[in-house]
Each structure stands twice: as C-alpha cells, then as structure tokens.
C-alpha positions as CSV (number, residue, x, y, z in Angstrom):
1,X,0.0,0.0,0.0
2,X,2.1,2.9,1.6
3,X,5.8,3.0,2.4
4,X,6.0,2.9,6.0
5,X,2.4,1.4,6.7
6,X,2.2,-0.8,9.4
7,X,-1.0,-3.3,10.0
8,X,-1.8,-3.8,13.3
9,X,-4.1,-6.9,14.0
10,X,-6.1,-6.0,17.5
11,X,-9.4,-6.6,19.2
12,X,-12.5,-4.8,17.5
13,X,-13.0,-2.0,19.4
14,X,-9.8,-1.7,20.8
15,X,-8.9,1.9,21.7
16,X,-4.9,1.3,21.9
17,X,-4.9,0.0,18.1
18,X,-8.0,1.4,16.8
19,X,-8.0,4.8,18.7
20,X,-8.1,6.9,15.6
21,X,-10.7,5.1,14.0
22,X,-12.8,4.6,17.3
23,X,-12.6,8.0,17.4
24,X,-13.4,9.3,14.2
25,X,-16.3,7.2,14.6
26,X,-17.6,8.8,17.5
27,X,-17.6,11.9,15.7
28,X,-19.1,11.0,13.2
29,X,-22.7,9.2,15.3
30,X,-22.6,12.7,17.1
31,X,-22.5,14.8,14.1
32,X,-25.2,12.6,12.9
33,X,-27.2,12.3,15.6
34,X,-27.0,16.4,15.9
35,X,-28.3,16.5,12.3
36,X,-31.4,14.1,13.0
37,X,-32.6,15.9,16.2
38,X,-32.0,19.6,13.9
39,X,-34.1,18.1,11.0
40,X,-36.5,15.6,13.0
41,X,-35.3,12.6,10.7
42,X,-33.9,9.3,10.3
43,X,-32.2,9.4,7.0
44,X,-28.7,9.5,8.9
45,X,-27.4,7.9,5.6
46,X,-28.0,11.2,3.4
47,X,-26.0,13.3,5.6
48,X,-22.4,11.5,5.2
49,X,-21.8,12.6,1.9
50,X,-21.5,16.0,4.1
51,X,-20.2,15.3,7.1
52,X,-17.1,13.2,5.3
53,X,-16.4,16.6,3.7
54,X,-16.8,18.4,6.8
55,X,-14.0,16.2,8.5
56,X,-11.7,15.9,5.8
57,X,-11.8,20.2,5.4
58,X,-11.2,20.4,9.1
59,X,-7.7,21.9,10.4
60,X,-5.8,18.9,12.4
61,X,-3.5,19.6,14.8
62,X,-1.4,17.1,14.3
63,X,-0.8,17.1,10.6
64,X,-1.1,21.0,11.1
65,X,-3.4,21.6,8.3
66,X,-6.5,19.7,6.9
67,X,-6.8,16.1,5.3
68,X,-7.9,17.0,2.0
69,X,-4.4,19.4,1.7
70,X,-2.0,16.1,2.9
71,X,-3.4,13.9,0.4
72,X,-4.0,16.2,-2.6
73,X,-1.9,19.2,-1.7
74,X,-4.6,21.8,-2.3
75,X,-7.5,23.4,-0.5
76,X,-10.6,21.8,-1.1
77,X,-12.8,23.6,-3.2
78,X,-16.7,22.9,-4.2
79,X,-17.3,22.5,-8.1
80,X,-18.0,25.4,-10.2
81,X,-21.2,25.8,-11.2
82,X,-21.9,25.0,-15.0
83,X,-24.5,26.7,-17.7
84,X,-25.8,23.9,-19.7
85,X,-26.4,26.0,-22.6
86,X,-23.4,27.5,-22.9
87,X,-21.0,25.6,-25.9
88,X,-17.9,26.9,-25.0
89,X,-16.1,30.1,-25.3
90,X,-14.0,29.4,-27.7
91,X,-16.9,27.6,-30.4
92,X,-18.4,30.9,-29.7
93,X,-16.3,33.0,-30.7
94,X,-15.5,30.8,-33.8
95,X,-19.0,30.6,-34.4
96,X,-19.4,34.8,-34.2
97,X,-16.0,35.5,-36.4
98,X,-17.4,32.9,-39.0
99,X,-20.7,34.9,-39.8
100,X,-20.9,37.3,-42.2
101,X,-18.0,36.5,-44.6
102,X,-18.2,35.2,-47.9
103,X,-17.6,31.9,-49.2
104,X,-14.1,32.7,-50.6
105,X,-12.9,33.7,-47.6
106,X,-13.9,30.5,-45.3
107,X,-11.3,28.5,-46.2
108,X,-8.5,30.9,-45.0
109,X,-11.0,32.0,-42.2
110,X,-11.3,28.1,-41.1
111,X,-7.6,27.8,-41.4
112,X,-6.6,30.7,-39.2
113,X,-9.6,29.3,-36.7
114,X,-7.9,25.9,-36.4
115,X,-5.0,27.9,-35.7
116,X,-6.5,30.2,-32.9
117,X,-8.0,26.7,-31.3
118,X,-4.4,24.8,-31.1
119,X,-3.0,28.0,-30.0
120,X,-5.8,28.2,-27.4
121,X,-5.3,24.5,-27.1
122,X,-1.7,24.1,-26.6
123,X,-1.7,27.3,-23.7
124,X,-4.2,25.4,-22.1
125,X,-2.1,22.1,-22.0
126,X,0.9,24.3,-20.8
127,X,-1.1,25.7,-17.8
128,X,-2.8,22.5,-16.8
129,X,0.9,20.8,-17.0
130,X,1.8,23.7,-14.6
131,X,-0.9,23.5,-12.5
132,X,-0.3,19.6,-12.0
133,X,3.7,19.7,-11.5
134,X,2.4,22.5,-9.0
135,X,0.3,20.0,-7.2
136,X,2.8,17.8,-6.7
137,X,5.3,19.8,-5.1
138,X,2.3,20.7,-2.9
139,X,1.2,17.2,-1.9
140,X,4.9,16.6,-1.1
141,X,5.5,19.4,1.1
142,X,2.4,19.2,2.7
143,X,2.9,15.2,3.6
144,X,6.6,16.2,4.8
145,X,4.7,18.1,7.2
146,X,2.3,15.9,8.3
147,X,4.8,13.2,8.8
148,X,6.8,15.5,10.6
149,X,3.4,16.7,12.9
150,X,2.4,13.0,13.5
151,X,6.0,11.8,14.4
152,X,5.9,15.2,17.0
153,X,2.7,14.1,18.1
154,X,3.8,10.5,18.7
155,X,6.9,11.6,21.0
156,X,4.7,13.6,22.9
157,X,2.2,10.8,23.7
158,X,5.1,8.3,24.0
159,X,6.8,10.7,27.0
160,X,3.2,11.2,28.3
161,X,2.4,7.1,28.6
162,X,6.4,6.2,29.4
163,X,5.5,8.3,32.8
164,X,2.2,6.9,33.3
165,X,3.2,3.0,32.7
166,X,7.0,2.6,34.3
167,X,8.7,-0.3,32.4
168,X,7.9,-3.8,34.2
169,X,10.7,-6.3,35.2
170,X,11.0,-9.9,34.8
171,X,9.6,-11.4,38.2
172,X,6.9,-8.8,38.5
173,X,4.0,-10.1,39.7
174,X,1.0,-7.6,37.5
175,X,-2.8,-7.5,37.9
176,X,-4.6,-7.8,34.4
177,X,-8.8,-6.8,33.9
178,X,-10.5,-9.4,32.3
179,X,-12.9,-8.6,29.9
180,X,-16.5,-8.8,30.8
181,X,-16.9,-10.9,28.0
182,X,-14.5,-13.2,28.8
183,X,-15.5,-14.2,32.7
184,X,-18.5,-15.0,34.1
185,X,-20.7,-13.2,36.6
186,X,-19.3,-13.9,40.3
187,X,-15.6,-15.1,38.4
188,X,-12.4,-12.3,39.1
189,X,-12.4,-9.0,37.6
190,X,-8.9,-9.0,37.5
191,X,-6.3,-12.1,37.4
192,X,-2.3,-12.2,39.0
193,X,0.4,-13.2,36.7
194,X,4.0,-12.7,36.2
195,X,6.2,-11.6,33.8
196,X,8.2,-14.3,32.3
197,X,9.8,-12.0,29.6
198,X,10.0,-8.7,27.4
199,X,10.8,-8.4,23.8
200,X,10.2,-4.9,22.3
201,X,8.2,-3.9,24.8
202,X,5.7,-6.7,24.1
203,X,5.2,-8.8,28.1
204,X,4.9,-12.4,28.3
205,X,2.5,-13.4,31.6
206,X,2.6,-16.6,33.0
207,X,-0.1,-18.0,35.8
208,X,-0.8,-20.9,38.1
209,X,-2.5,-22.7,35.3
210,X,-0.2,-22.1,32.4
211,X,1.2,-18.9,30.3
212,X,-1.0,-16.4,28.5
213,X,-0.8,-17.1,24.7
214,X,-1.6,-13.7,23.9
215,X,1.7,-10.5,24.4
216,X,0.5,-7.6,26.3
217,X,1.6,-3.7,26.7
218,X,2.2,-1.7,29.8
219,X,-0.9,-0.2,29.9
220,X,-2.8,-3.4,29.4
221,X,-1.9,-4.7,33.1
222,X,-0.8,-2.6,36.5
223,X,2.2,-3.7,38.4
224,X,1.4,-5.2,41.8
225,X,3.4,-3.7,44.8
226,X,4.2,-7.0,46.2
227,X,5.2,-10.4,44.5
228,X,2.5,-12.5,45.0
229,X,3.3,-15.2,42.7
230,X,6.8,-16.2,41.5
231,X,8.2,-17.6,38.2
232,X,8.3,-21.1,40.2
233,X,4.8,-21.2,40.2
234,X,3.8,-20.8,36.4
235,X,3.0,-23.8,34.8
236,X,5.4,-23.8,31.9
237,X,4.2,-26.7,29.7
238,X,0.6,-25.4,29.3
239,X,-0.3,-22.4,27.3
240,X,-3.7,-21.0,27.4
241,X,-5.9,-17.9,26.5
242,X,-6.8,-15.1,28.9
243,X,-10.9,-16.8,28.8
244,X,-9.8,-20.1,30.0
245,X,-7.4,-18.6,32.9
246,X,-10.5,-17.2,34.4
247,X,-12.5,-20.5,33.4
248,X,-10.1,-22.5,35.3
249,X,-10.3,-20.0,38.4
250,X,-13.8,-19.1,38.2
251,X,-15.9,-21.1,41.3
252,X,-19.6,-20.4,39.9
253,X,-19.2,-22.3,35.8
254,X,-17.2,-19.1,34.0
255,X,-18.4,-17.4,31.3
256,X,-20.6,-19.2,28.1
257,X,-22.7,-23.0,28.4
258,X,-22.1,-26.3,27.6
259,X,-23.7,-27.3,24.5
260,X,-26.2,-30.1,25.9
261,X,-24.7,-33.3,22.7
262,X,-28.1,-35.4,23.8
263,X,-30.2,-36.7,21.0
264,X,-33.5,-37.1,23.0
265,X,-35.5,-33.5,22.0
266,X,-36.9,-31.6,25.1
C-alpha cells in the first residue's frame, strides 16, 4: 500500500490499536445524531456525503493543516457551477468570427480558426501541466509536514504514557482486567500473573495454570506492589488464553454454556 504502513491486528474496538478510528467514529454518530434531532429525521445515511467533507476540510492539529491538503496538496474547493447551454467560449467566438464572410474567404477563415483553437489548445495544456507539477510539489510538502506533525505528536504521547506505565521487570507479579466478555458473573475482575519476559516492549505473563498465549503492553496490566506469585509457580508446559485462565479460576461455571450433545428432543 504505503511505504511505512504498518497493520496492526487488534481486538474490534480496541482503543490502543483502533484509537483513531474509534474516534473518528464517535464523531461521526454525534454529528449525525446532531443532524437528526435539527431536521426531526432518520435518514442519517444522506447526511455523510456532508459530514465526510466536513472532517476531511477540518484543520488537524497534528498534521497541522486539513486532510484534504496532505493527500492532494490543495485546498478543497466545491465545483463550479456550470451553464448547460453554454457551448464553450472558444466555439463561440469561432462561431461569431465565421458569420458574415463570404464563401471565398472560409477557407483561410477556417484555417486561421484551427490555428487560434491549437493556440488556445496548446496554452491550455501548458497551464494545466503547470498547475499539476504545482500539485505535486504541494502534496509533497504538505505530507513532509504531516509526517513531521504525526511523528511530533507521537513523541509527545510516547513521553506522556512512558511516565504513566513505568517499564515492568521480569519477576513482576502484574494484575490484568479481564474482559467482561470473557468471565463469568461472580468469576475475578482482574487475574495475577507474572512476567516471564519482554521483547520490544511486548510482556509475556505466566499464571498458576499455564502462560497467556496472547503478548500484552504496559498499559494493558498494573504492576502489583508485592510479589505475589513467583516464576516457580507458572506452569510452563501449558499455554492457554486469557478466557480459560478465568475459566479454570472461576468457582460459579465461567463465562458461556455447555452445548447439551443429547439426542432425546426436550
């Protein structure tokens, strides 16, 4: 796609790898929702023709300009409006030049016509070349400076969360939120595990019943004050997901049903 693009495979709705999106999205219902409480309506779907162009002609901070100028390096500007009767300047003026001479003269009048038109023709060429190489230069500039804005931006929030999440050590013991989704009722809210290692910032946890398939970041788990559990008491030969570390825990069934495989119909 992009030089540079990185794909990062998350959880739907996660907000540390779908933040921008997530959020874009939330402008977007309350725009919406704005517009059908304004106009007393339900066609939401009419409005996002209008509200796309209203968030891509809006200055980001970041970028330091608007995302219509980074990805086409000009100002976005509304169509011109068009007479439909109108045939052109320049067949008009042909067409006005042309009446009234005589039939000896057409030829030489034609002539000097086509002429005038590749004239007008090749000028127009020229300035439309211009105007493009002009574009360029515009949509490179003005991406050097959103990359530059975004990479600012990113330093900033990387200080900002390197203060808020310490580093972790090996031997840690951490405390990690399980998803509602993924316990049951009465199960934990939270489940103790250890770090076992860290590769690029990426944390492997390990538990009582067996190490967490899945590589967490700082702010996905808050370091414990005390070492609760050590890495003697992982089980190292058993590898499981975050769901079935609270299933194994969970004292009331954990979260989902047993699919009843009986053949007799109720």
């Amino acid at each position: 796609m992009w030089d540079g693009v990185k794909i990062v495979h998350g959880k739907p709705r996660h907000s540390q790898t779908h933040g921008s999106i997530e959020r874009a999205n939330q402008d977007f219902q309350n725009i919406l929702r704005a517009m059908m409480e304004d106009n007393d309506t339900t066609k939401w779907s009419e409005a996002l023709p209008f509200v796309q162009f209203a968030k891509n002609t809006t200055h980001h901070q970041g970028i330091k300009q608007t995302p219509y100028e980074a990805m086409l390096g000009t100002k976005a500007q509304r169509a011109p409006q068009t007479d439909p009767e109108n045939k052109g300047s320049d067949d008009n003026e042909v067409e006005k030049e042309s009446n009234g001479k005589s039939d000896n003269n057409l030829d030489n009048q034609a002539n000097n016509d086509e002429d005038k038109l590749r004239e007008k023709s090749d000028d127009k060429n020229q300035n439309e070349l211009l105007n493009i190489n002009e574009r360029r230069k515009n949509i490179i500039k003005n991406r050097a400076l959103a990359l530059n804005g975004l990479q600012t931006q990113a330093n900033v929030m990387l200080r900002s969360s390197n203060q808020k999440f310490p580093p972790a050590q090996v031997g840690d013991t951490v405390r990690v939120r399980v998803p509602d989704i993924d316990r049951g009722r009465m199960d934990y809210q939270n489940i103790l595990d250890v770090v076992m290692d860290v590769d690029n910032d990426f944390y492997k946890l390990g538990t009582k019943y067996g190490i967490i398939s899945q590589l967490y970041t700082r702010n996905q788990f808050a370091v414990c004050k005390e070492k609760l559990i050590s890495l003697n008491d992982v089980l190292f030969d058993k590898t499981m997901s975050l769901r079935q570390v609270s299933t194994a825990t969970s004292k009331s069934g954990a979260q989902g049903y047993v699919r009843c495989n009986c053949k007799k119909k109720m």
